[in-house]
C-alpha positions in Angstrom: -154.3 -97.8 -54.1 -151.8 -100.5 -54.3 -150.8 -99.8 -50.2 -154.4 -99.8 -49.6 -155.3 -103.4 -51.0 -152.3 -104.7 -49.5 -153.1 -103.3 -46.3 -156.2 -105.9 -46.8 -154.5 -108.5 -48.2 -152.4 -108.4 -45.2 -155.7 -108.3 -42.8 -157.3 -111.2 -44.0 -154.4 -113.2 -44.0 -153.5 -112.0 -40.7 -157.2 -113.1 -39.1 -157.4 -116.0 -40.7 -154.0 -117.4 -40.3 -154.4 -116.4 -36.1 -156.5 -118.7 -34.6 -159.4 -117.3 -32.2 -160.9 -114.1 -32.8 -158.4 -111.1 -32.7 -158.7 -108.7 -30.3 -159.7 -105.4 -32.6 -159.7 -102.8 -29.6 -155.7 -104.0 -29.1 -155.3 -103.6 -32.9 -156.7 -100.0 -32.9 -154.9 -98.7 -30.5 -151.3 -100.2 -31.7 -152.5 -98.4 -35.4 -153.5 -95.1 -33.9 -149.8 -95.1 -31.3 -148.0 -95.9 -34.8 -149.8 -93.3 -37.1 -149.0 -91.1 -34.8 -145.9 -91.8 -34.0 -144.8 -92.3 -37.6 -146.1 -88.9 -38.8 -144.9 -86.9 -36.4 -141.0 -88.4 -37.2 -141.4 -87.8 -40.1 -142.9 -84.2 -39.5 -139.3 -83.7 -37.9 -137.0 -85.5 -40.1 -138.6 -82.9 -43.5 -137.3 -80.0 -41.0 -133.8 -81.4 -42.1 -134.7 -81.6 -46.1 -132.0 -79.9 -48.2 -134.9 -77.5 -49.7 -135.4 -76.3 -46.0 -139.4 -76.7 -45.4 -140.9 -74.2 -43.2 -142.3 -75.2 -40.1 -146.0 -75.2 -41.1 -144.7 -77.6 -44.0 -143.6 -79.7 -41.6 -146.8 -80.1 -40.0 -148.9 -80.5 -42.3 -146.8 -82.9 -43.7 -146.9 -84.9 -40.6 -150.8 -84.7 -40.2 -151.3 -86.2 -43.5 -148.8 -89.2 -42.9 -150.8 -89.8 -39.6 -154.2 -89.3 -40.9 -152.6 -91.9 -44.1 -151.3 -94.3 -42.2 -154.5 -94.3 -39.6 -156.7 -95.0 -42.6 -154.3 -98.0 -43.5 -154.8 -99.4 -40.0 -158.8 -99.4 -40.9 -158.4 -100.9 -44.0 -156.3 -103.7 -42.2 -159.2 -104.0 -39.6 -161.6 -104.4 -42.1 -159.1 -107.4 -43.3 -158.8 -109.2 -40.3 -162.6 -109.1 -39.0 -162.8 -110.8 -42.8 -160.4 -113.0 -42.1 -161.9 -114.0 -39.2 -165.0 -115.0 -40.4 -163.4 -116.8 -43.0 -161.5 -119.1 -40.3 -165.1 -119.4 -38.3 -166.7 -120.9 -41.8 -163.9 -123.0 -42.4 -163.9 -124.7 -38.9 -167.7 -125.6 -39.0 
């Protein structure tokens, strides 16, 4: 829960502080490239665990860290597209 609403905090912060409306399509694609990424090194580094995972372990483990981290790229979304109202109502 706590990564989650700092994921938001973050968002808002981020679209409000950025002036002009942030480019969300951009920000999607960096989150899904990094989920990825991110779960499928660390998919290979729980191959190296001193308890020896087995293979499938490994890639389940490394779905859930994408699917994880690809819901805290939403959440961050939803953030900034709040934050970026905020700066439109601010300015007018």
């Amino acid at each position: 829960m706590w990564f989650e609403l700092l994921a938001f905090i973050f968002g808002v912060t981020f679209g409000y502080l950025r002036s002009g409306k942030e480019d969300l399509v951009i920000l999607i694609r960096q989150g899904l490239l990094f989920g990825i990424v991110l779960g499928l090194v660390l998919g290979i580094l729980s191959f190296f665990t001193p308890a020896g995972m087995s293979f499938s372990a490994g890639i389940e483990g490394a779905i859930g860290i994408a699917v994880k981290v690809i819901i805290l790229v939403i959440i961050f979304i939803i953030g900034v597209m709040i934050g970026d109202v905020i700066e439109l109502r601010k300015k007018k």
